[in-house]
C-alpha positions in Angstrom: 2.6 -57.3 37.8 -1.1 -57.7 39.1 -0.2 -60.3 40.7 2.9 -58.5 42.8 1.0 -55.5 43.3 -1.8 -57.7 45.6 0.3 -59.6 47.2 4.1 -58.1 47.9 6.6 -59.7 49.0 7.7 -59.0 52.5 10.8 -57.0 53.1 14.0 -58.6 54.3 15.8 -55.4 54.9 15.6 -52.6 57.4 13.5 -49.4 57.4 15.8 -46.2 57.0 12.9 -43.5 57.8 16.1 -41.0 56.3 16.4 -42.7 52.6 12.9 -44.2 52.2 11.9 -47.9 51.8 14.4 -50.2 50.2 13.1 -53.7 49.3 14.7 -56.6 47.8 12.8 -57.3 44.7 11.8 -61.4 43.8 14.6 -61.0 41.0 17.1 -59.7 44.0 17.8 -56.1 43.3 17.1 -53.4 44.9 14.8 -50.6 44.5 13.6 -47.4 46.2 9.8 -46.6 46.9 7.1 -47.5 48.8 5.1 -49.5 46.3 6.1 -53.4 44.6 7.8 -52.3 41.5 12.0 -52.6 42.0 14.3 -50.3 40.0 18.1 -51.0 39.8 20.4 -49.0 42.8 22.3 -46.6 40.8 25.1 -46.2 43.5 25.2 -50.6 43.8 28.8 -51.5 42.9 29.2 -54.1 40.1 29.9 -57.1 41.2 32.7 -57.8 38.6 33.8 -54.7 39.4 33.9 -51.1 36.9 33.5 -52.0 33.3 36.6 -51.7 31.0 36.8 -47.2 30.3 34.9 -46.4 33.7 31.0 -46.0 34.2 31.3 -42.6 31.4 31.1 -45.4 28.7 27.7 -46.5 28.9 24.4 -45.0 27.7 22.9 -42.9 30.3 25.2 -43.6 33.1 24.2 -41.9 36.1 27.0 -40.9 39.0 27.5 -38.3 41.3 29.6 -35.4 41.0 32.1 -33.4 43.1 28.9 -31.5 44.3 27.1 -34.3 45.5 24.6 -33.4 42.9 23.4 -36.6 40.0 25.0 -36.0 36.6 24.0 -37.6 33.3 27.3 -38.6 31.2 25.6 -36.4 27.6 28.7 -37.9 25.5 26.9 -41.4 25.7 23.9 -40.5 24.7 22.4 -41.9 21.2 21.5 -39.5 18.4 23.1 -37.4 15.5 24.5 -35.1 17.7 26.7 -36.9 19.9 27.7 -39.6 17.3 31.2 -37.9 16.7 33.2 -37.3 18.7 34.2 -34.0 20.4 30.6 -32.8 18.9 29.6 -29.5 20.6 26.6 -30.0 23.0 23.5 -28.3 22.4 22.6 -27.6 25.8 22.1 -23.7 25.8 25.4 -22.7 27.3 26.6 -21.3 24.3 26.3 -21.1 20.3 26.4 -23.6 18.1 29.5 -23.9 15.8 28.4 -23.0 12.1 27.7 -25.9 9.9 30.3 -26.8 7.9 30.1 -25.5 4.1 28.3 -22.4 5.0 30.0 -18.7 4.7 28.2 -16.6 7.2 29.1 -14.1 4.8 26.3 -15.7 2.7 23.3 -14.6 4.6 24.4 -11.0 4.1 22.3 -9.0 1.3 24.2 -7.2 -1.0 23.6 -3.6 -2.3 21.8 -5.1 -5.3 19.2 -7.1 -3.1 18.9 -4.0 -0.7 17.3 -1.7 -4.1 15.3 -4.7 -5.4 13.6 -5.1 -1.8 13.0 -1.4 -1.2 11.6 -1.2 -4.6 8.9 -4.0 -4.1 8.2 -2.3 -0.6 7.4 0.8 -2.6 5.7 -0.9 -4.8 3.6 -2.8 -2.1 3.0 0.9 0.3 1.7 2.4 -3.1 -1.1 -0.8 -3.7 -1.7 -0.6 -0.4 -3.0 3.3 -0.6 -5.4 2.2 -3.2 -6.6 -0.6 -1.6 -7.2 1.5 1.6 -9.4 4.0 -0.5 -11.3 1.4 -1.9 -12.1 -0.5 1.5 -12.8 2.7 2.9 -14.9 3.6 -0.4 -16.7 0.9 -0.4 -17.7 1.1 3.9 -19.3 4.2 3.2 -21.4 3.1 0.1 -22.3 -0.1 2.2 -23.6 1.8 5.2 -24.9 4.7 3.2 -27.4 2.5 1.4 -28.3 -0.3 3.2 -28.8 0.9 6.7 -31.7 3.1 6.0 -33.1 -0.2 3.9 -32.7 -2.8 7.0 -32.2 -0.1 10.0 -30.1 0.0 13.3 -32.7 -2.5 14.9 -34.3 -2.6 18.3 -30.9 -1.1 19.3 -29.6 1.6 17.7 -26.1 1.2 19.2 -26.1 -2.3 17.7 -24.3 -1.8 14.5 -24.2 -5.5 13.7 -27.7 -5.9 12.9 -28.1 -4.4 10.0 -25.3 -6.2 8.6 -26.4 -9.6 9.5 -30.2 -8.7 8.3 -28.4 -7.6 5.1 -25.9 -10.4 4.5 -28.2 -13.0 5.4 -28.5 -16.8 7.0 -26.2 -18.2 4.6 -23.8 -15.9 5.4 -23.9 -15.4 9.1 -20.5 -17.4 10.0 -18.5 -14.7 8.3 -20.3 -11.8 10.2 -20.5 -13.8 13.6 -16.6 -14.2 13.1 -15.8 -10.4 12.3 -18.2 -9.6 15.5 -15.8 -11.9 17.1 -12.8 -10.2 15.9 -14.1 -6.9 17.0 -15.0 -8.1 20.5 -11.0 -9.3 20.8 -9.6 -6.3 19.2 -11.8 -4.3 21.8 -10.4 -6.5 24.8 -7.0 -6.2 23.7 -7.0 -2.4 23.3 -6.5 -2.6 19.7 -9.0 -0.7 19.0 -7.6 3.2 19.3 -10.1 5.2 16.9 -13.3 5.0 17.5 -14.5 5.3 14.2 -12.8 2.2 13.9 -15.4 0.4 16.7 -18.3 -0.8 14.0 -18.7 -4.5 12.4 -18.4 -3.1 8.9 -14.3 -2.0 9.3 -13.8 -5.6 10.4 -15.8 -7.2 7.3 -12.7 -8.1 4.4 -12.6 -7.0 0.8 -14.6 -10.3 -0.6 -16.8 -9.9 2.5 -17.7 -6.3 1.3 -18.4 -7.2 -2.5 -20.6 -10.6 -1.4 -22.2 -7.7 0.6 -22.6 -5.5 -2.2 -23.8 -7.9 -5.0 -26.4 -9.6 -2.4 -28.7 -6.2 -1.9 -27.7 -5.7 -5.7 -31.4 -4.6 -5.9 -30.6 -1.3 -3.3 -27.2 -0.5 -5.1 -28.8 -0.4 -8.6 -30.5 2.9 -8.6 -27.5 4.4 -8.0 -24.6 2.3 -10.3 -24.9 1.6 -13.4 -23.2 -1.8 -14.1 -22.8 -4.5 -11.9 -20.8 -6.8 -14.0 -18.5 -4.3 -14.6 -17.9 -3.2 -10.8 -17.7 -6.9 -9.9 -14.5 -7.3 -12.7 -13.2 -4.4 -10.9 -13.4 -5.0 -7.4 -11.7 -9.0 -8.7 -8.9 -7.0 -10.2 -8.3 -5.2 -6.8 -8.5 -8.5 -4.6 -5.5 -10.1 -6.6 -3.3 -6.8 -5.6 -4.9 -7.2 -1.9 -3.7 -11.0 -1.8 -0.5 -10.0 -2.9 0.4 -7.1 -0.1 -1.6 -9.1 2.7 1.0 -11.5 2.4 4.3 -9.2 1.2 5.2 -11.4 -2.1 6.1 -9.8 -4.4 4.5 -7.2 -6.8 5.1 -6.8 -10.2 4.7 -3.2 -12.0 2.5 -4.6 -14.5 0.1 -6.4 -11.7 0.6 -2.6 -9.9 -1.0 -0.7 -12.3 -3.2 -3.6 -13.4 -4.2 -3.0 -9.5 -4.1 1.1 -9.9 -6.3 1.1 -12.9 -8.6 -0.9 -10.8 -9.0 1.0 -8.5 -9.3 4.1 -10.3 -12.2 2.3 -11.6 -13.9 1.4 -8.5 -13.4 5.0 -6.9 -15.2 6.1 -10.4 -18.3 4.0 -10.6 -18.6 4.6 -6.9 -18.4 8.7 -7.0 -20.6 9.0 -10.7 -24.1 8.9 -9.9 -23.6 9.0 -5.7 -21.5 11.8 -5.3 -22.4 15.4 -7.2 -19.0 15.9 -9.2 -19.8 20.1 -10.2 -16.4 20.7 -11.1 -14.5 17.9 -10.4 -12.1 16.2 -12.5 -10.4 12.6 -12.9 -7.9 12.6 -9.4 -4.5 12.8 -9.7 -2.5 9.8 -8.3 -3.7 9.3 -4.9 -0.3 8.5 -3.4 1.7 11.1 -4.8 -0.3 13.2 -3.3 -0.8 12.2 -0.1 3.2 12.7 0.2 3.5 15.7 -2.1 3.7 17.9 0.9 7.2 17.1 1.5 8.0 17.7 -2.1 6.2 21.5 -1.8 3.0 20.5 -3.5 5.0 18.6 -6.6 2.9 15.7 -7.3 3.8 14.4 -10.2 7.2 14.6 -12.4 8.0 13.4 -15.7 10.3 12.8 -18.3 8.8 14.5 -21.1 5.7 15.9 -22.7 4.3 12.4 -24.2 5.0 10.3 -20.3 3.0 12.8 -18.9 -0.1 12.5 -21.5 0.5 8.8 -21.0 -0.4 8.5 -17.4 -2.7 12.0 -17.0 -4.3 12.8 -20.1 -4.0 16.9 -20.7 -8.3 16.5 -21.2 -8.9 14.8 -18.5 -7.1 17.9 -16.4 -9.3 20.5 -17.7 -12.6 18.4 -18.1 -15.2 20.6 -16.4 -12.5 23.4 -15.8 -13.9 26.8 -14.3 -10.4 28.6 -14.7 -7.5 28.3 -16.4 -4.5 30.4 -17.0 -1.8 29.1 -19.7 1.1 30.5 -21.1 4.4 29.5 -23.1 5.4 30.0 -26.7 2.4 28.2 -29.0 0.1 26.3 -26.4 0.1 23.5 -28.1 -0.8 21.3 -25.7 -4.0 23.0 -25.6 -4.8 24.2 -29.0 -3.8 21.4 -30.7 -5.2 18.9 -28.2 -8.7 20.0 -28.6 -10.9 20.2 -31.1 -12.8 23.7 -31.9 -16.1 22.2 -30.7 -14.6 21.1 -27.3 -12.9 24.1 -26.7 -16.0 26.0 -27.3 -17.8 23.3 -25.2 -15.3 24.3 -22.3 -16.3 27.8 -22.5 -19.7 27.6 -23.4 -19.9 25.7 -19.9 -18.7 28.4 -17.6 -14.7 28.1 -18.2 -12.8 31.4 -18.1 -9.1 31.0 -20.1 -6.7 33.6 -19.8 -4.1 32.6 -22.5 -0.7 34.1 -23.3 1.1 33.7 -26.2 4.9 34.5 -27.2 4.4 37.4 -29.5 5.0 36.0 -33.3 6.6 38.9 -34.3 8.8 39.6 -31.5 12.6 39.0 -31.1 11.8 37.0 -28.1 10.5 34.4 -30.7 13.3 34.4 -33.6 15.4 33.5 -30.7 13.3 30.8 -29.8 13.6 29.8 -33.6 17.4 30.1 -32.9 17.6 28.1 -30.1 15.3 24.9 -30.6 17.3 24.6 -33.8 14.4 24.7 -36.5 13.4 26.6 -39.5 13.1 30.4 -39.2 9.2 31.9 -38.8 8.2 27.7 -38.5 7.5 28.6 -34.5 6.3 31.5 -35.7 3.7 30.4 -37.9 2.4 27.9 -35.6 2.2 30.0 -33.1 -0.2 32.5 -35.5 -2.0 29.8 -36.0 -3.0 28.6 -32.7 -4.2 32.4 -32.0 -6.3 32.5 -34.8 -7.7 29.0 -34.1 -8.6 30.2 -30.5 -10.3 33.4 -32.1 -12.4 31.1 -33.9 -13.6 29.3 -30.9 -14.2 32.9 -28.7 -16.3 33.7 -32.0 -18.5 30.5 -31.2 -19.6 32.1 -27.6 -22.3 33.7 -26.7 -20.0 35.3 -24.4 -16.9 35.9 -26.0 -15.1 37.5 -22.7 -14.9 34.4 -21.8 -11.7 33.8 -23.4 -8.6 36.1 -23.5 -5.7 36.6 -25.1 -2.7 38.1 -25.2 1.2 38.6 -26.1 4.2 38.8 -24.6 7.8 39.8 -25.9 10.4 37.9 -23.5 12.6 35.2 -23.3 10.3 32.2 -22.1 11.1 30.5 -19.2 8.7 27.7 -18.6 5.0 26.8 -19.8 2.4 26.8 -17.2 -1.4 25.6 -17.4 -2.8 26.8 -14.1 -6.6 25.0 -13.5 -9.1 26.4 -11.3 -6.4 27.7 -9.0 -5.9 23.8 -7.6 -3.8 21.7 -10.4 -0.9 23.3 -11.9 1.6 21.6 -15.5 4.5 23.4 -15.4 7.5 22.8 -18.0 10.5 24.5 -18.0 12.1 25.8 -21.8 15.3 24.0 -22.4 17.3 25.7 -24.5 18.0 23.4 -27.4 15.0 21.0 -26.6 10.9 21.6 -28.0 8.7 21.8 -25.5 7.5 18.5 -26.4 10.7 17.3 -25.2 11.1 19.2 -21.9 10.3 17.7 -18.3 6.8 18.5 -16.7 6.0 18.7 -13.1 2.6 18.7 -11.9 1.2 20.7 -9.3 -1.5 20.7 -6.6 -2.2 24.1 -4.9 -3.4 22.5 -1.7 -1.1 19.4 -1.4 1.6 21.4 1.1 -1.1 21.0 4.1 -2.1 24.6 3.7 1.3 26.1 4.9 1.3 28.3 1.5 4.8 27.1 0.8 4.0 25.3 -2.4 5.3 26.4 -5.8 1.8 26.9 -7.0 1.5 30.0 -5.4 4.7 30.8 -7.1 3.9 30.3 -10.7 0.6 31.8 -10.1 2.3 35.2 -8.9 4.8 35.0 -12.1 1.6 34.1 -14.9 -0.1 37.1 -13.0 2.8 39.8 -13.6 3.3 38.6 -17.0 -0.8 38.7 -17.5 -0.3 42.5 -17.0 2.4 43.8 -18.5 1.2 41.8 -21.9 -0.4 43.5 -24.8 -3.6 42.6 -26.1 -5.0 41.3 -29.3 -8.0 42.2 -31.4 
């Protein structure tokens, strides 16, 4: 071919300026182009004449169609698809014919698979409101200690240089590739808060620990276990792994994840956050929705789910107020011990407590209805009033607690705390209050509308407070 190319042979044929340069090649064909190389004349008749079934037989044939336009014969082309035939084309023009074997109706999802996917996207939009608190948590710690430790830098606009003073040279490819991240997200406009527009919100969950348990020596004033907070925050990266990627989450791995977290948000709000008066949260999504459901957070079967998921101590743990009435107040007389109950007061805890009168015909018909022995409610009712006289006895400010009786059918239970968390349980009338549903309440969780049914039960607990008879 070297050879050729220097020296061509000269042309026998004439120059059509119209159709380019034909030449005779040293084989004798003829080819189109300007250079040495010959390619066979599509249009040159054979010399025997058409093969047997016309030109469309062979592979690739090339012809002319009505148009005057080239056309490639695709039903001799080589492959899977054309091997059959009559085979549909796959040129674009229209849909494929479905492969045989398959029922379209197949690829439908029933009613059954609809539930189980909703279900694990519930599952997955409640992880993921953990996992949010804890990232955002955790930001806030981050920056809150360490930037007065390595400071803004020479520029305090410059966010980024505390972090990669404080995550060090081993670890500045992970920093360099968050500020890299940021710098797109900022380009592309994804950036829309700007709270948002710092290196630490672009730094991951592992990122954020590694962060953490590096300056271990600034955190350690203020928490107390590092091992413990480290178990923690593994526990919530398995639940983050899981939703970053929509598989699928178990409830057991949920509340593995939820108990988690709950720790986390714990050991981060003990010793750096004053807690006063605060108590365990209740669970964080329920009540970021619960203003749709007029400031219901939390419902349950019975009695023993409820202490199962939110202990009754753990709602009045550092209580200032609380307001409870029903038949016997079990749930908080029997719950407690004389010493805590005392405790509670001794600490600054006013209770207002109201009792079913033992004596009353309001409570034999309570007796009547529940099913049991007659004066057994009674009795334990007694009981539970004397054991609360005890404890006001204990005070050095016996005001602190009050009680006293009312003579009408009840209605529901209600343990009203600090004006903010409310248990309310409705009185079935042949079920123990053990055994009747419970619906937890948040006073502010209707966005401040005043629509809530805390407000309600409040009102009702207030009417009842005065028209009730005291004790000695």
């Amino acid at each position: 071919m070297a050879d050729r190319e220097s020296n061509p042979p000269p042309s026998t044929t004439d120059e059509d300026p119209a159709a380019g340069t034909s030449t005779t090649g040293l084989d004798g064909t003829t080819g189109f182009g300007s250079g040495g190389d010959t390619f066979p004349d599509p249009y040159a008749p054979c010399p025997d004449g058409d093969p047997p079934g016309g030109t469309a037989g062979l592979p690739g044939t090339v012809g002319l169609t009505d148009t005057g336009s080239f056309a490639l014969d695709p039903g001799s082309l080589p492959g899977p698809r054309h091997a059959a035939a009559g085979t549909a084309v796959l040129d674009g023009s229209g849909p494929p014919d479905p492969m045989p074997g398959i029922d379209p109706a197949t690829l439908t999802w029933t009613e059954d698979d609809w539930a189980a996917a909703l279900l694990r996207g519930r599952r997955a939009g409640r992880a993921y409101v953990y996992l949010n608190l804890i990232e955002q948590r955790l930001r806030a710690v981050i920056s809150a200690v360490l930037v007065p430790v390595y400071g803004p830098g020479e520029n305090p606009h410059d966010d980024g240089a505390w972090v990669l003073a404080a995550a060090g040279s081993v670890q500045n490819e992970w920093v360099e590739r968050a500020e890299a991240v940021r710098e797109m997200s900022r380009r592309r406009g994804y950036i829309v808060d700007p709270a948002d527009d710092e290196l630490i919100a672009f730094l991951t969950l592992p990122q954020l620990r590694e962060l953490m348990v590096r300056n271990w020596w600034c955190f350690e004033p203020f928490l107390p276990d590092r091992r413990k907070l480290e178990r923690a925050l593994e526990e919530v990266e398995i639940g983050r792994h899981i939703v970053a990627r929509n598989r699928v989450l178990s409830p057991d791995v949920l509340a593995q994840v939820e108990r988690a977290c709950l720790r986390v948000l714990a050991m981060l709000d003990g010793p750096l956050a004053d807690q006063g008066d605060r108590r365990l949260a209740l669970d964080a999504v329920e009540e970021l929705f619960a203003g749709r459901y007029a400031d219901v957070v939390g419902v349950f079967q019975d009695r023993s789910a409820l202490q199962r998921r939110l202990p009754f101590a753990d709602l009045v743990d550092g209580a200032r107020g609380i307001d409870a009435m029903g038949v016997s107040l079990n749930l908080l007389c029997q719950n407690h011990s004389g010493r805590d109950l005392a405790r509670l007061g001794a600490g600054g805890c006013d209770m207002r407590l109201l009792f079913l009168n033992p004596a009353g015909d309001a409570m034999k018909q309570r007796e009547r209805d529940e099913g049991i022995k007659k004066g057994l409610l009674s009795r334990m009712t007694t009981l539970n009033i004397l054991h609360m006289r005890r404890v006001r006895a204990m005070l050095r400010e016996p005001r602190r607690i009050e009680i006293r009786l009312y003579d009408e059918a009840p209605r529901f239970g209600a343990y009203l705390v600090d004006g903010e968390v409310g248990l309310i349980q409705p009185y079935l009338r042949h079920a123990r209050g053990v055994e009747s549903p419970a619906f937890v309440l948040r006073a502010d969780a209707a966005g401040g509308s005043g629509r809530g049914l805390y407000p309600l039960f409040q009102e009702e607990f207030e009417q009842l407070w005065v028209a009730g008879k005291r004790t000695s």
